[in-house]
NUMARGU-183402 format. One record per residue (C-alpha): residue number from 1; y, x, z; residue in one letter. Coordinates in steps of 0.2 Angstrom, whole numbers, always signed. Example, Ala and Ser with C-alpha at 12.3 -4.5 7.8 and 13.67 -1.06 7.14 Angstrom:
PT / num / v / u / w / residu
PT / 1 / -22 / +62 / +39 / A .
PT / 2 / -5 / +68 / +36 / S .
***
This chain:
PT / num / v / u / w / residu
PT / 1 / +0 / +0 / +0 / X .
PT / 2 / +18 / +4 / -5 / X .
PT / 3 / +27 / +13 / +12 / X .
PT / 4 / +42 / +3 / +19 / X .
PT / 5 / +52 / +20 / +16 / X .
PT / 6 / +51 / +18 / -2 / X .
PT / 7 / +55 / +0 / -3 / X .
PT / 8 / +71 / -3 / -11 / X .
PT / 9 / +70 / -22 / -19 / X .
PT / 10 / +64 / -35 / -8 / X .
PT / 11 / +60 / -52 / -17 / X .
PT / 12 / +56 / -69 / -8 / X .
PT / 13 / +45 / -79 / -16 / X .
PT / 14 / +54 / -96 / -6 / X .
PT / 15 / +47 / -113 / -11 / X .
PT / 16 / +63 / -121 / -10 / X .
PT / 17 / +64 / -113 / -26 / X .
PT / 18 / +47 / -111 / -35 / X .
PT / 19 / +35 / -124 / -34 / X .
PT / 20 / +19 / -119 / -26 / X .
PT / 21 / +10 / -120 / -41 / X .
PT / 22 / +22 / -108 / -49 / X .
PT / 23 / +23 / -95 / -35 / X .
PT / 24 / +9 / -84 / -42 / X .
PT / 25 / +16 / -82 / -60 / X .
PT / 26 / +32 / -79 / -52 / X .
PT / 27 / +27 / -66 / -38 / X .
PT / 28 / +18 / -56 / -54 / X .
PT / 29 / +34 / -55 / -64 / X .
PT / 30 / +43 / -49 / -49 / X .
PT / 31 / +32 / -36 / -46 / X .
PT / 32 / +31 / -31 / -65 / X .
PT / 33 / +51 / -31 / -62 / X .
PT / 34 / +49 / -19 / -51 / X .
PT / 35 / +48 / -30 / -31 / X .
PT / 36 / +43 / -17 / -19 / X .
PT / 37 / +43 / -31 / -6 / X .
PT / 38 / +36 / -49 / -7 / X .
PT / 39 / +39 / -63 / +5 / X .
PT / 40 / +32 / -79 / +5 / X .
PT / 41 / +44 / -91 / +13 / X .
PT / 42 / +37 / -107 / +13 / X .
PT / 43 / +48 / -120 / +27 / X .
PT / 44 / +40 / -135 / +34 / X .
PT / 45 / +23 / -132 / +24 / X .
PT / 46 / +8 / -137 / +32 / X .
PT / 47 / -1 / -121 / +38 / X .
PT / 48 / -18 / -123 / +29 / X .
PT / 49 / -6 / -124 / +13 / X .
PT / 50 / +2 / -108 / +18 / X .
PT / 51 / -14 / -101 / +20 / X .
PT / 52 / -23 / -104 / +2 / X .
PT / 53 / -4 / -100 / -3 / X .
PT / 54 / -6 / -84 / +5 / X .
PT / 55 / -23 / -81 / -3 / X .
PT / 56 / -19 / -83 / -19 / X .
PT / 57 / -1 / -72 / -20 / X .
PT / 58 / -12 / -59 / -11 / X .
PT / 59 / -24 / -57 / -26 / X .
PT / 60 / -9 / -52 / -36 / X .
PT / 61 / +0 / -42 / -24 / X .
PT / 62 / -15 / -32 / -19 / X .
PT / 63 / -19 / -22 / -34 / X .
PT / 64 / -2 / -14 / -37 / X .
PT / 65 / -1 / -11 / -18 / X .
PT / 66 / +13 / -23 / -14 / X .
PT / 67 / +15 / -27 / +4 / X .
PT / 68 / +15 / -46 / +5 / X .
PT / 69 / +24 / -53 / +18 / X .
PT / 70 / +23 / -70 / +27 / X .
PT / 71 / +38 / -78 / +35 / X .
PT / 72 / +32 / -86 / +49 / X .
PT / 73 / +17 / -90 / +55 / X .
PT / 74 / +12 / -73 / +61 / X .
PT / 75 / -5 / -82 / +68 / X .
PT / 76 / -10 / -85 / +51 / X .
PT / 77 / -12 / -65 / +49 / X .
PT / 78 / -28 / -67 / +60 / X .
PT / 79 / -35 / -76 / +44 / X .
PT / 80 / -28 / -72 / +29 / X .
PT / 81 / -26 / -56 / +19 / X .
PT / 82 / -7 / -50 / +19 / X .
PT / 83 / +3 / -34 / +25 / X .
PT / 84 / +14 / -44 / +38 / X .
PT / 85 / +27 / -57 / +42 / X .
PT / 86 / +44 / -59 / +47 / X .
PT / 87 / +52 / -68 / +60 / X .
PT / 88 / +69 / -74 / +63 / X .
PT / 89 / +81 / -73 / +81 / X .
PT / 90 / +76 / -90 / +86 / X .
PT / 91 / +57 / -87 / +82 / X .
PT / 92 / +43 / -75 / +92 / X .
PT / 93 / +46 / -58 / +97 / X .
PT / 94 / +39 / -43 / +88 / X .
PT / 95 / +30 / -41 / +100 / X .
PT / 96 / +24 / -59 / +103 / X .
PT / 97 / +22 / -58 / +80 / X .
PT / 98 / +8 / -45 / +81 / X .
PT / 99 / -3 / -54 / +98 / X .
PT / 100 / -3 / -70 / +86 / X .
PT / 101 / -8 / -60 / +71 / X .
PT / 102 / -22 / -52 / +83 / X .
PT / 103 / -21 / -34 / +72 / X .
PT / 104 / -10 / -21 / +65 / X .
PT / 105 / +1 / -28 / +55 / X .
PT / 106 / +22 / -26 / +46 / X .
PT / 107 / +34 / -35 / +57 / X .
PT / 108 / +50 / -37 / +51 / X .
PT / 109 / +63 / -46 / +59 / X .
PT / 110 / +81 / -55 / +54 / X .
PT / 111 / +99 / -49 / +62 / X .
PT / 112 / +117 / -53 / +61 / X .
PT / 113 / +124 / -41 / +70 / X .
PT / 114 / +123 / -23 / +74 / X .
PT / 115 / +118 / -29 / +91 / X .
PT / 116 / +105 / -39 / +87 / X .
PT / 117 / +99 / -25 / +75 / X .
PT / 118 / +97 / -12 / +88 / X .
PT / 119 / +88 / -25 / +99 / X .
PT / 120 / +74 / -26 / +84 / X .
PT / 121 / +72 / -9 / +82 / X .
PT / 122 / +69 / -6 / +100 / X .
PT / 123 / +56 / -19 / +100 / X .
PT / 124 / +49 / -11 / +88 / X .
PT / 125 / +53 / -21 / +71 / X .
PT / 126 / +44 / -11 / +56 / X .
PT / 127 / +60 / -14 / +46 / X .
PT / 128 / +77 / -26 / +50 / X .
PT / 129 / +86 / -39 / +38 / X .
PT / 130 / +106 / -37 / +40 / X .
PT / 131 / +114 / -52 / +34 / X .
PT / 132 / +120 / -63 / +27 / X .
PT / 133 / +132 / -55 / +20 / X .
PT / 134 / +142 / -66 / +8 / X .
PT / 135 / +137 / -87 / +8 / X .
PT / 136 / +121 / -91 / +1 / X .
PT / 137 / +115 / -105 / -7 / X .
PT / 138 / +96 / -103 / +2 / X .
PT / 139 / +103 / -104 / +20 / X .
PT / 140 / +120 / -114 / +17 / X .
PT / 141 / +123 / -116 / +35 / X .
PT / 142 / +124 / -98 / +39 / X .
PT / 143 / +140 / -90 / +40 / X .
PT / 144 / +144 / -71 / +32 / X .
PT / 145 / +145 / -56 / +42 / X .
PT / 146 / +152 / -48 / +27 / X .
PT / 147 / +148 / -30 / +23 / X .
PT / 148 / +160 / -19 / +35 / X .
PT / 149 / +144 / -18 / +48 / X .
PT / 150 / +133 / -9 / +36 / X .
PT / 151 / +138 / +8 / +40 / X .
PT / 152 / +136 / +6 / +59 / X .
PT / 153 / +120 / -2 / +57 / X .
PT / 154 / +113 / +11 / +46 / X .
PT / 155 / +120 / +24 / +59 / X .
PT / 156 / +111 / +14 / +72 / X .
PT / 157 / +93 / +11 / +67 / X .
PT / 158 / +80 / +22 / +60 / X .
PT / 159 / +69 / +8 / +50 / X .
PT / 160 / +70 / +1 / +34 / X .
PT / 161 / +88 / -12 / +33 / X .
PT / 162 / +87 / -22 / +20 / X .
PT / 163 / +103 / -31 / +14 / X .
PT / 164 / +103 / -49 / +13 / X .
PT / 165 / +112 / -65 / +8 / X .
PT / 166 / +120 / -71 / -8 / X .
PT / 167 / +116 / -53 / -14 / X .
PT / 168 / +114 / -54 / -33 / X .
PT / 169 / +117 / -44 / -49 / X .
PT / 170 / +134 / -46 / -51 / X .
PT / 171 / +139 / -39 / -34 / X .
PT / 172 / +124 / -27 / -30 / X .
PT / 173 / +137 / -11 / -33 / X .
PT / 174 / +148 / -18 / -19 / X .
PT / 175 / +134 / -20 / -8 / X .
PT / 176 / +127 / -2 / -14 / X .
PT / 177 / +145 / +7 / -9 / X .
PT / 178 / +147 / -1 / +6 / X .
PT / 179 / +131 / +8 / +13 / X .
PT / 180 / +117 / -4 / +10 / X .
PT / 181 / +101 / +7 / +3 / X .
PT / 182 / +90 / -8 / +0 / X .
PT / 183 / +93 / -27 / -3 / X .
PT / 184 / +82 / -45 / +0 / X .
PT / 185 / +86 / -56 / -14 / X .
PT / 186 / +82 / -74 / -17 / X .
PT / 187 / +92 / -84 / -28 / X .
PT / 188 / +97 / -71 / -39 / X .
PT / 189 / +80 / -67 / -46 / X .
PT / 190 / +71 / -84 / -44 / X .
PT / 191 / +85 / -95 / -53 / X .
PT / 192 / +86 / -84 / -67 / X .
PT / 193 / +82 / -86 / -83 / X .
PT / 194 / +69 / -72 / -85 / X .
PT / 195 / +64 / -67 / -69 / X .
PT / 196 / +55 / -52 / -73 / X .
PT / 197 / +72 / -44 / -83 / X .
PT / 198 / +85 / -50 / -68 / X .
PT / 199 / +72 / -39 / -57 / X .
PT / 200 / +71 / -25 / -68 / X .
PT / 201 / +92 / -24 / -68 / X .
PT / 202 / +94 / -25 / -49 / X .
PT / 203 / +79 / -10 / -48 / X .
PT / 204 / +88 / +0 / -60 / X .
PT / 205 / +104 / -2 / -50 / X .
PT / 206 / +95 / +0 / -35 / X .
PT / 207 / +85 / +17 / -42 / X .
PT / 208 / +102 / +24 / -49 / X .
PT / 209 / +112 / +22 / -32 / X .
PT / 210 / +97 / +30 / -26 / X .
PT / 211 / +97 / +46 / -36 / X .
PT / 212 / +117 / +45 / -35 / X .
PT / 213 / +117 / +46 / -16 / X .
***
């Protein structure tokens, strides 16, 4: 499986977005995009649904060694096949995460301030989502930290931080100079037109800032 360290484009495969029946097809373009990452993100979805769900992204992630990640629902680990899950402030602990998955397993966790970001790494987060950073249309209700935090947090925390909320295309070069080293998108990629072309841009971008820096 692909390291966390060299994980620059994190994509969410969120059915809010993608119909189930769809999330396969879609997971395999992101990946062939160039998707380090893949979360399943799939709210208010009965659990045995996730789980078959979860199955059946994993037999496309697998081969290329893509982690799969499951947001949520860090007991389902102890059944299904995936690398890990993510959990949010108001969800379990890290700690709580990996006694419900029952094995070793990625936990990622969600923050929204430099704060909360120190608490996840000292509870032992595998890697941190900072955001949002500008409105976004997947979490409407959640207000932008904006992108002045990014060097602080990055000071701060020695774990992967990926970058997230209403990150897209069109502003990925902000986000990039204002000290962000990898991004989570969501919208971006899955309301594109070609899915698979939208990934390869924002990797390119990613991979040049990488190489610049």
């Amino acid at each position: 499986m692909k390291d966390l360290q060299e994980c620059l484009l994190y994509a969410i495969v969120d059915l809010g977005y993608v119909e189930p029946a769809r999330a396969a097809d879609v997971t395999h373009q992101l990946i062939q995009g160039g998707a380090d990452l893949i979360q399943l993100r799939a709210k208010g979805v009965a659990s045995k649904e996730v789980a078959a769900l979860v199955t059946e992204l994993h037999a496309v992630t697998q081969p290329p060694g893509i982690p799969l990640i499951l947001n949520d629902y860090p007991e389902l680990l102890a059944e299904v096949e995936a690398e890990g899950c993510h959990v949010g402030q108001d969800d379990a602990s890290v700690a709580e995460a990996r006694h419900r998955a029952g094995r070793e397993c990625i936990v990622g966790k969600s923050t929204h301030s430099p704060g909360q970001a120190v608490r996840a790494f000292q509870e032992g987060a595998d890697y941190i989502g900072f955001g949002p950073l500008f409105a976004t249309p997947t979490k409407p209700e959640a207000k932008p930290i904006g992108l002045s935090d990014l060097p602080t947090v990055h000071a701060a925390v020695n774990i992967p931080i990926f970058g997230i909320g209403g990150v897209k295309l069109s502003n990925l070069e902000e986000v990039l100079s204002a000290g962000a080293r990898r991004v989570c998108i969501v919208s971006d990629l899955l309301q594109a037109p070609n899915i698979l072309e939208k990934a390869r841009s924002l990797k390119a971008v990613l991979r040049g800032a990488e190489i610049g820096g």
